[in-house]
C-alpha positions in Angstrom: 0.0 0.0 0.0 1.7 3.5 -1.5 1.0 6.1 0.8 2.0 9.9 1.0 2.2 12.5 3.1 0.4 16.4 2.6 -0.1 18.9 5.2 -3.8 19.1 6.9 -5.3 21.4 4.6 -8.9 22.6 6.2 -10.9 20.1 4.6 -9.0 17.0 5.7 -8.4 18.9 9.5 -12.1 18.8 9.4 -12.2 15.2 8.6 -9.7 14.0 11.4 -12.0 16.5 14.0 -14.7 14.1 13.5 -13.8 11.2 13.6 -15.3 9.3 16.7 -13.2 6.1 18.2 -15.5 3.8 20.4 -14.2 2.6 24.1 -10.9 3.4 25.3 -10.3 4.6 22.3 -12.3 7.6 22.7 -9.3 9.3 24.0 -8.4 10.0 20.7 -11.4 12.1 19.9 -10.9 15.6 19.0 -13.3 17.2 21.8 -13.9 20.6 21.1 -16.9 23.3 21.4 -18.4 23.7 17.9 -17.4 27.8 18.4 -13.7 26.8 18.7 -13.9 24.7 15.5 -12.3 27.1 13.1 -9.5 28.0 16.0 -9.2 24.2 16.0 -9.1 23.8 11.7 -6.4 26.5 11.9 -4.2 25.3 15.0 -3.7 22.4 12.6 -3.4 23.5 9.1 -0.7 25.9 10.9 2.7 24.6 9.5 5.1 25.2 12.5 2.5 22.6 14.3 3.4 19.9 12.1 0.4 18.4 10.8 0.5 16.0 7.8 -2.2 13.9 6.8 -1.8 10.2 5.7 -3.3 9.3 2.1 -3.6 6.0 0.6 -4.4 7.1 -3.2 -6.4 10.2 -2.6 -8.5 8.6 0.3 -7.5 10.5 4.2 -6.5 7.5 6.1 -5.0 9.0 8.9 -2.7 11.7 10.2 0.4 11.9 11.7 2.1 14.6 13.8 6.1 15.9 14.7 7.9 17.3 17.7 6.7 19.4 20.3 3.0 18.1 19.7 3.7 14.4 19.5 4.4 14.7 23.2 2.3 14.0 26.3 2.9 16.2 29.2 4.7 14.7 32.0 7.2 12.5 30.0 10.8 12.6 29.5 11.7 14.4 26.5 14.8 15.8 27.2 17.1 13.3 25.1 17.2 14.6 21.1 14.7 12.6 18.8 12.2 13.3 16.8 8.9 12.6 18.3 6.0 11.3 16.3 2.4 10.9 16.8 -0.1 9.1 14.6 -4.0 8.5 14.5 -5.8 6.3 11.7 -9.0 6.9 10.5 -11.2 4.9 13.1 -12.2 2.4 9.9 -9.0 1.2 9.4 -8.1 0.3 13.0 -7.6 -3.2 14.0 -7.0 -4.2 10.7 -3.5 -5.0 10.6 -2.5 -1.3 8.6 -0.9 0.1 11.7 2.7 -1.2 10.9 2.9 0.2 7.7 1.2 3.7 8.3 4.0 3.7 11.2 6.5 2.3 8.7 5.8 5.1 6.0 5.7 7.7 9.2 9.2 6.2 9.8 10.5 6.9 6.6 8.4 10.2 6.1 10.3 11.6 9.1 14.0 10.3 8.3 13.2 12.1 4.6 11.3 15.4 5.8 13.3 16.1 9.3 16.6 14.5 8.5 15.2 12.7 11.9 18.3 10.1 13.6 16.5 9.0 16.4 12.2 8.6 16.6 10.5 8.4 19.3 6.8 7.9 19.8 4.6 8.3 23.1 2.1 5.6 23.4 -0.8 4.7 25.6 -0.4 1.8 27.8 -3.0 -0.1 26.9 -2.6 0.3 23.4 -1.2 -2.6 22.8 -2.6 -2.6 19.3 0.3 0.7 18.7 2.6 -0.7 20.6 2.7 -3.7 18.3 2.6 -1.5 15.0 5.5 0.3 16.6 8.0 -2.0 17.8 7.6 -4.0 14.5 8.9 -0.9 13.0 12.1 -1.1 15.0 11.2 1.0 18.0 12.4 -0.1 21.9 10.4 0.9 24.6 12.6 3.3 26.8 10.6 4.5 29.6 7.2 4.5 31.4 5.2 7.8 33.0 2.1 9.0 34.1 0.8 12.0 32.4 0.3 14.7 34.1 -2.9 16.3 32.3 -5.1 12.7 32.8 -3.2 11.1 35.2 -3.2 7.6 32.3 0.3 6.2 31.9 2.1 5.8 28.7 5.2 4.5 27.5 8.2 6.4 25.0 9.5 4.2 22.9 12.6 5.3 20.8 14.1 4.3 17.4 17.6 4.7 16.3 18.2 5.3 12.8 
């Protein structure tokens, strides 16, 4: 599966806003007042928040985000990587496409940012991106609980 990389424009911002995860999941959900929608849209379509979405042919499948707001607040970022976040459109999860949306984030990120080391901040219970993450190389390094929900979460690192 070819897939590429182009910044949120407003339309496809607008796309990832809504869409809805079931369960635990749910903490994925873009929650926002419906007045703070176009603040939202433009928070990021904004290029310095690194924002890309993730297309297979011309079809949004998911979206994928660098540095500062890959990170969960209370973690350990102080070592130099590149962090990376990543969300899939909610019909494609649990379908066995995580590992190579990671994959092509991988190699978007060593190509984009010149990145040497990834890291990516995951959910504990995730297990479903933890597994799409360490088959793409990546070691867990360290555990935390954040400090905005109190939920811990694991950083996981990748040397290139």
């Amino acid at each position: 599966m070819k897939l590429t990389f182009k910044p949120l424009t407003a339309e496809s911002a607008r796309q990832v806003i809504s869409w809805r995860y079931p369960d635990d999941y749910a903490m994925y959900n873009i929650e926002i007042a419906d007045d703070a929608l176009v603040e939202e849209i433009a928070y990021l379509t904004d290029p310095p928040n690194h924002y890309f979405g993730i297309y297979a042919n011309s079809e949004l499948v998911g979206h994928a985000v660098f540095h500062a707001e890959a990170r969960v607040p209370g973690g350990d970022y102080s070592e130099d990587a590149l962090d990376v976040g990543a969300g899939m459109r909610p019909d494609w999860t649990g379908q066995g496409k995580g590992a190579n949306i990671i994959g092509a984030i991988v190699e978007f990120g060593i190509v984009h940012y010149d990145a040497k080391r990834l890291r990516a901040t995951i959910a504990a219970w995730n297990t479903r991106a933890q597994k799409a993450t360490t088959n793409n190389g990546f070691q867990e390094q360290s555990r935390f609980t954040a400090s905005n929900s109190g939920k811990e979460f694991i950083i996981f690192i990748r040397d290139i």
